[in-house]
N, C-alpha and C positions, 0 to 999 in steps of 0.2 A: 301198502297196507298188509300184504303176505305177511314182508318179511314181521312186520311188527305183531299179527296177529300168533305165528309161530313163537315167538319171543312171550307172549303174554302165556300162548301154554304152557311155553315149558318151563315159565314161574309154575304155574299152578302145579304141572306133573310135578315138580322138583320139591313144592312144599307137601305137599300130598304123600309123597316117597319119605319124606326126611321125618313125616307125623305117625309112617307108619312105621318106623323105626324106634322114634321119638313122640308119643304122644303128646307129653307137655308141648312140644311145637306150634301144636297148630290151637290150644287155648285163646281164646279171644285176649289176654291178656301180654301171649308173644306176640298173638300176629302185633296187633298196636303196640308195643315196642318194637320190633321190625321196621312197621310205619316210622316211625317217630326216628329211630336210627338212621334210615334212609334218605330221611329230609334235606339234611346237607348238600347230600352226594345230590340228589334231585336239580336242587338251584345249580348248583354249581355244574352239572350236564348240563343244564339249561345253555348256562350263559356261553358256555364252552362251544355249544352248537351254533349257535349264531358266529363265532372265531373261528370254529371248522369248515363255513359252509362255504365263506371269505375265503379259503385255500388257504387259512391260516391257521395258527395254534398261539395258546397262552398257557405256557409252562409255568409263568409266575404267580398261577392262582393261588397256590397254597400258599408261597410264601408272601404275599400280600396277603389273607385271611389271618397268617399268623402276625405281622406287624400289625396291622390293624385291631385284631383279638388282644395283641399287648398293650397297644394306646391304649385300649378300651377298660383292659385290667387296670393299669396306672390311675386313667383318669379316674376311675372308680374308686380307686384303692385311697386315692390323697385326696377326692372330692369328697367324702360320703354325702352330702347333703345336695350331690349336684341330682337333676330330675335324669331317671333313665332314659327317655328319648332324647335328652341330649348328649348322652352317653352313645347311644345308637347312631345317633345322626350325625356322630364325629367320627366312629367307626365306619360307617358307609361316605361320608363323605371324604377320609381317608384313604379310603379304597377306590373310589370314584377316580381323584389325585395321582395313586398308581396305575392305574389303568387306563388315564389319560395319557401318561407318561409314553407307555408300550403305544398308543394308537397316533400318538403325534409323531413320535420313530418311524412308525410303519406306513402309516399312512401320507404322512407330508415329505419326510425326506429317502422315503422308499427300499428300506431297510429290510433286509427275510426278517420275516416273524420270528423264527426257529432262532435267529440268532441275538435277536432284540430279548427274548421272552426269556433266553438262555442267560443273558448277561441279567437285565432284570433280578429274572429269580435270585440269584447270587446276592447282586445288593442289598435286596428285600430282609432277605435270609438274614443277612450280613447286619441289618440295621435292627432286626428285632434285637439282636446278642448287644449292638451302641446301646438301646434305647431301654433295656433292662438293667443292665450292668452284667448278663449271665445270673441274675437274680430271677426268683420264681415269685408270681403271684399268687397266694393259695388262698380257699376259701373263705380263711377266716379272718382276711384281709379285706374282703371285696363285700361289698354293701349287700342283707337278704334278698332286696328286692331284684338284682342285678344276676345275683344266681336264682331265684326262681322263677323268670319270666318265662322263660325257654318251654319249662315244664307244666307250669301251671295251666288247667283247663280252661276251654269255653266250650261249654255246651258239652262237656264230658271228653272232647277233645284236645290234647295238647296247641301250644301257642303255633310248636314248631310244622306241628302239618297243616295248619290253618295257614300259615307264611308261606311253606313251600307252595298248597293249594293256590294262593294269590301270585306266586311267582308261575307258574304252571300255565294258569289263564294272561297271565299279561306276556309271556314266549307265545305261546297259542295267538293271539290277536298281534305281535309285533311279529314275530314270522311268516303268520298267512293269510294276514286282514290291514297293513299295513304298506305302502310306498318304502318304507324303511324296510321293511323285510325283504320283499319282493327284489328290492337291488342290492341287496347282500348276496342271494342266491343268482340273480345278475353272473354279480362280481366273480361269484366262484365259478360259475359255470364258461365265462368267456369275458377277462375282464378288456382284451382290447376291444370286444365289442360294446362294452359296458360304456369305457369311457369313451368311445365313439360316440355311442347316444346321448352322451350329457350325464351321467352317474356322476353325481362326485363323489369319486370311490376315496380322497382320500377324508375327506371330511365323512365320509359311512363309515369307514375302518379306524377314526379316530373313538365314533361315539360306539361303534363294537367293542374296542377292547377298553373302552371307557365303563360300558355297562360289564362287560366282565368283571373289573374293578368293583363295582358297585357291590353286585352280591358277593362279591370277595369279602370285602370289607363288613357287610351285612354278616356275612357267614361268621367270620371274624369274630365277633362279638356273640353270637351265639352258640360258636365254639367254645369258647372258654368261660359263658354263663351256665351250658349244658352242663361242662365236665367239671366247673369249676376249681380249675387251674388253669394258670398261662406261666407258659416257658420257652425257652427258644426253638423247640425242636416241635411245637404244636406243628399239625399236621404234617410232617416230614414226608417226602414224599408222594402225597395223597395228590398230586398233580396229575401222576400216574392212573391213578385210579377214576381222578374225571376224566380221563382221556379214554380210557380202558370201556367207562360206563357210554361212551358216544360213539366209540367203536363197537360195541357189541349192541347197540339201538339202531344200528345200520346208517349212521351219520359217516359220509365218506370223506376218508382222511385227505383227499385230494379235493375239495370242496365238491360245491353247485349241489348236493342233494342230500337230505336230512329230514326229520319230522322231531318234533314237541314228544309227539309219544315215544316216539321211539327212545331218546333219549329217556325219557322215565322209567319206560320198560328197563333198557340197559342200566341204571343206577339202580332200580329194584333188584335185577338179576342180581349184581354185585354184592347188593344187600341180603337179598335170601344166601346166596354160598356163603358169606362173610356172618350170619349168624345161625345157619344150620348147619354148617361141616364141624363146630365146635361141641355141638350138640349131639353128633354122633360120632364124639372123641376122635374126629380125623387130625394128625398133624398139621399145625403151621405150615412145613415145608409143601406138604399136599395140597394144603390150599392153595400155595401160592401156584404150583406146578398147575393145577387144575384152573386157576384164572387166566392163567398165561394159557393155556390149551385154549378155552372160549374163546379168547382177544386173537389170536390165531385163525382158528376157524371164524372167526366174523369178518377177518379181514383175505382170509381168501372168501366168503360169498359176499363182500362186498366186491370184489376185482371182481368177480363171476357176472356180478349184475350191473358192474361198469361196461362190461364187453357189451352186454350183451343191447345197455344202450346203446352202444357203440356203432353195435352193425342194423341197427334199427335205421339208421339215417344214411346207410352208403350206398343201397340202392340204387340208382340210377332210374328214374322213368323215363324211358327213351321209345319215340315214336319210328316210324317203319321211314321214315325219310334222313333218319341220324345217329350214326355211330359214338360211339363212347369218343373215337379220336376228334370227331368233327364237333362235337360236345364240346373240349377240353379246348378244341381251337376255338 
């Protein structure tokens, strides 16, 4: 809870700093488009966390978000009359498909992640460019309702932080009120001991990178309703950037240990530099330099506070009748 409480300041100092530069910043009007810009990255830390905590990674987020975000443009584009939750719920259930794909790899026939989620992403990528033709979907192609849902209010709040909100509480209650959570952190933490106990780790690592898909796909559709366009190159790289957002929330890239919040904190963090450094006429090139600094330092004091669990348990309690060698024997 430090490291996360440290993280939630130095949002604050950092907006605080950027508003005294930039007043327009800190308007109730930026921050809630901040919010609202953030959302994405939000879910998708989410899901990402639960894949991290596994000692695993899913590189293929983006480019499943982007296939899926193109189904979703298509089916819209050549249905007008079809209902948007069925729209939505082919996007998600698209995603769901790919991310079953990456968990039956890795989980049944026991495959490194890194190199499953590597080939993946490739195809993923690979099949939005088949399933467009290298053709753009633009807005005025795509049904009113299909691009305004994203934005439109309830209760004076966008759709998209109402979503993230419910995505937020349902990581919250599957990570730390949940059997399914509890052995994901298991798994990362020791999984020969894991599956010793009865874990069925490959059936939990299936429906992991299965829910990753899920908000992939989700996100998918609310990518290219937000921006309203789809193209092949949506999200390019932003895989990075969920990864970037769980490593800087103190989610350790080596599993067994992560938090909900933290993840949010780290996709907010991403989100304040990514729309106050623009704000205070910093370079692109500087951004990027300054993101990679953070991802950097988060990931030496995540090694810092891996040690230091480390020597927490090597101790020995040894009584006045036994030596460490006669321990050992």
């Amino acid at each position: 809870m430090k490291r996360e409480l440290l993280l939630a300041g130095s949002i604050v100092v950092l907006i605080v700093g950027v508003g005294l530069r930039a007043p327009v910043f800190v308007t109730g009007a930026s921050l809630a488009n901040l919010l609202t810009d953030s959302t994405l990255l939000i879910m998708l830390a989410l899901a990402q966390m639960l894949v991290i905590v596994t000692r695993g990674v899913d590189l293929s987020v983006a480019s499943n978000l982007a296939l899926s975000g193109m189904a979703a443009a298509l089916l819209a584009a050549h249905n007008p009359g079809l209902p948007l939750p069925a729209i939505v719920l082919a996007a998600a259930a698209l995603g769901l498909v790919l991310g079953l794909v990456n968990g039956y790899l890795i989980g049944y026939l026991d495959l490194p992640a890194i190199v499953v989620t590597l080939g993946t992403m490739s195809v993923y990528r690979g099949l939005v460019f088949v399933l467009s033709g290298g053709a753009w979907v633009s807005s005025h192609q795509m049904p009113a309702d299909f691009i305004a849902f994203p934005l439109a209010r309830l209760l004076g709040v966008t759709h998209l932080v109402w979503i993230a909100a419910l995505a937020v509480l349902a990581a919250w209650y599957l990570a730390g009120h949940s059997r399914f959570g509890r052995d994901l952190f298991a798994i990362g933490n020791a999984p020969s001991s894991a599956r010793y106990v009865g874990i069925p780790m490959a059936k939990r690592l299936l429906w992991t990178y299965g829910i990753s898909g899920l908000v992939a796909g989700l996100c998918g559709y609310l990518w290219v309703a937000r921006y309203a366009v789809a193209y092949t190159e949506i999200a390019y790289g932003f895989e990075f950037t969920v990864i970037a957002a769980c490593v800087i929330g103190g989610i350790n890239i080596a599993g067994g240990t992560g938090s909900v919040f933290g993840a949010v904190l780290g996709a907010l963090f991403l989100a304040v530099i990514g729309n106050a450094l623009p704000v205070v006429k910093v370079s692109p090139f500087w951004q990027s330099a300054l993101t990679g600094a953070v991802i950097l330092v988060a990931v030496l004091i995540n090694a810092r506070d891996r040690k230091k669990e480390g020597r927490q348990i090597l101790p020995l309690h040894l009584d006045n009748h036994h030596s460490p060698v006669r321990s050992a024997a």
